[in-house]
N, C-alpha and C positions, 0 to 999 in steps of 0.2 A: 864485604861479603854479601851483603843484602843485595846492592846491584848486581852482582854474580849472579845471586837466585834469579831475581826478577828477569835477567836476560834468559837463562835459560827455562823458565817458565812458558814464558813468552815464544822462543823458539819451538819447545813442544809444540804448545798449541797451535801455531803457524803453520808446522808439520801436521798436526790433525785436521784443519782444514784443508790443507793440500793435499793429503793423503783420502780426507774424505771425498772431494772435489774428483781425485782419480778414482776413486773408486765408486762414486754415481757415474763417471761415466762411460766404466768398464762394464758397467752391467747393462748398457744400453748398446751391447755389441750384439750386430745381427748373427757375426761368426766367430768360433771359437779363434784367437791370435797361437800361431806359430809354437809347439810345447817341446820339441827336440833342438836340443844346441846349431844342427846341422841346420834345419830350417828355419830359426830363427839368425842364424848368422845370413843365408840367405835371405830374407826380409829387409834387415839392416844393408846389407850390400844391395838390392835395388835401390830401398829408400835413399841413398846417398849414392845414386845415382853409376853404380859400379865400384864406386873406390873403397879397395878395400882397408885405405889407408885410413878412411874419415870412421869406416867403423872402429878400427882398431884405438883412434883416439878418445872416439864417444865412448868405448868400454873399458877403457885406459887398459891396454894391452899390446903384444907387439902384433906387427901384420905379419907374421908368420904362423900365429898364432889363430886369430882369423881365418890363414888359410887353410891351417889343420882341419878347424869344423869344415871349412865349406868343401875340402876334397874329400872327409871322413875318416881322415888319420885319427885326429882327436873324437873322442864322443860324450866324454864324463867329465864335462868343466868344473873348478876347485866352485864351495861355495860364492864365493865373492865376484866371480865371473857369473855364474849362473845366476844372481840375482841381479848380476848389470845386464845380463841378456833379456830376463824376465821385461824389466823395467823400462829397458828400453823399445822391447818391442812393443810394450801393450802401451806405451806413451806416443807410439808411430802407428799404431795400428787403427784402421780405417778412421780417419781422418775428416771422412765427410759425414759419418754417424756422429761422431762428436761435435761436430762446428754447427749441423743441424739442430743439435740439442742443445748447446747453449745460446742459437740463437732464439729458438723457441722458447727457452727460459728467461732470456733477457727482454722480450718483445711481448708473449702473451704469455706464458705460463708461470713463469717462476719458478721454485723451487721448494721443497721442503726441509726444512733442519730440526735435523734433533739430537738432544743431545744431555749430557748429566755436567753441571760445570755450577762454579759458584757464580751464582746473579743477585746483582743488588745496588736499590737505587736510591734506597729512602734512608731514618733513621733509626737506630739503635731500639731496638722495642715493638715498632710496628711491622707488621705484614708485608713492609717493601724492603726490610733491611736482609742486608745480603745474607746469604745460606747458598747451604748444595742445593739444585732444583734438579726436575727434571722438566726437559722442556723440547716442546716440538711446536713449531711455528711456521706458517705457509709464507713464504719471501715471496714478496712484490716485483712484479717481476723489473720493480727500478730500484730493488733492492739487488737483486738478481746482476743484474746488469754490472751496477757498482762491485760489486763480489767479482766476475769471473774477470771484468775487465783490470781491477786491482793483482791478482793471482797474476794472470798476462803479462801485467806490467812491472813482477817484482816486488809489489806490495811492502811495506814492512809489518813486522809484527803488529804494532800501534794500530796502522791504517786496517789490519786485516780484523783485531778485535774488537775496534770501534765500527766496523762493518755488521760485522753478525752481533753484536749488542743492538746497532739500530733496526737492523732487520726486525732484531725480537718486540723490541721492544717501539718499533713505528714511529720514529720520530717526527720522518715527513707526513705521516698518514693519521694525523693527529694523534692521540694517545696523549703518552706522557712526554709532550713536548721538549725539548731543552733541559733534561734530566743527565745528571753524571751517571753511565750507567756502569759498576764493576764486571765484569768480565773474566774470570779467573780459575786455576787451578782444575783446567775441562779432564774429565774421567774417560768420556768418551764424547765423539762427536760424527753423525751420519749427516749427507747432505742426500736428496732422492730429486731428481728432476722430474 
């Protein structure tokens, strides 16, 4: 049962960084993305380049269905569609604002995190032993780096929490060197580039 939790612990917070990560980098959008079914069913059929069978797959639905929004038969998609349509557009949506921003993150700027999560690195008693914190920390941007290119690549949970623990707490950048850091039980979590 205990590994049951830990898995799904783990998985939240994997989702809050991913969900943070998207959402620093919807707010660095120059324009608002697509908000009616019709037009963003439109968006998705450019981006996959006309077929409206690849949209139909990406939103797990039939391409009949698909073709209702884009001719305007259909207009009021069930919940679960219209949050695949949300998702999927603002995840396609300008493409070169984003790729911009995280390279700027990874190269000179970095990034910001912050966030409410249990941190702790020391022993039972002192100042470093784990508790709720709140924390906001300026990532290097070779902490940066590590972060989007991990994300990128599928990351696992493990790799994604031992990331933003070292970020916070600088391993490479001196600090408290080669320290076991906990990482856990995150409440909330924002990333700002």
């Amino acid at each position: 049962m205990d590994d049951q939790h830990t898995m799904q612990q783990q998985a939240r917070l994997r989702d809050k960084i991913l969900d943070s990560l998207g959402r620093a980098e919807r707010a660095l959008f120059t324009r608002l993305a697509p908000k009616s079914p019709r037009a963003q069913m439109k968006f998705l059929r450019t981006r996959a380049k006309g077929s409206t069978q690849a949209v139909a797959e990406r939103l797990g639905v039939s391409r009949s269905t698909v073709e209702r929004y884009l001719s305007g038969a259909s207009r009021r998609p069930q919940k679960r569609l219209q949050a695949a349509l949300v998702e999927e557009t603002e995840a396609q949506w300008q493409p070169q604002v984003r790729a911009q921003a995280r390279q700027r993150a990874a190269t000179t700027g970095g990034f910001v995190i912050s966030c409410r999560a249990y941190f702790g690195f020391g022993p039972e008693g002192t100042s470093d032993a784990g508790r709720m914190r709140d924390i906001s920390a300026a990532v290097s941007p070779a902490h940066a780096d590590r972060i989007l290119a991990a994300q990128e690549g599928g990351a696992t949970d493990d790799d994604l929490h031992e990331l933003v623990a070292d970020a916070y707490f600088r391993r490479d950048g001196g600090g408290r060197a080669g320290v076991h850091v906990e990482f856990k039980d995150v409440e909330w979590l924002n990333i700002k580039f």
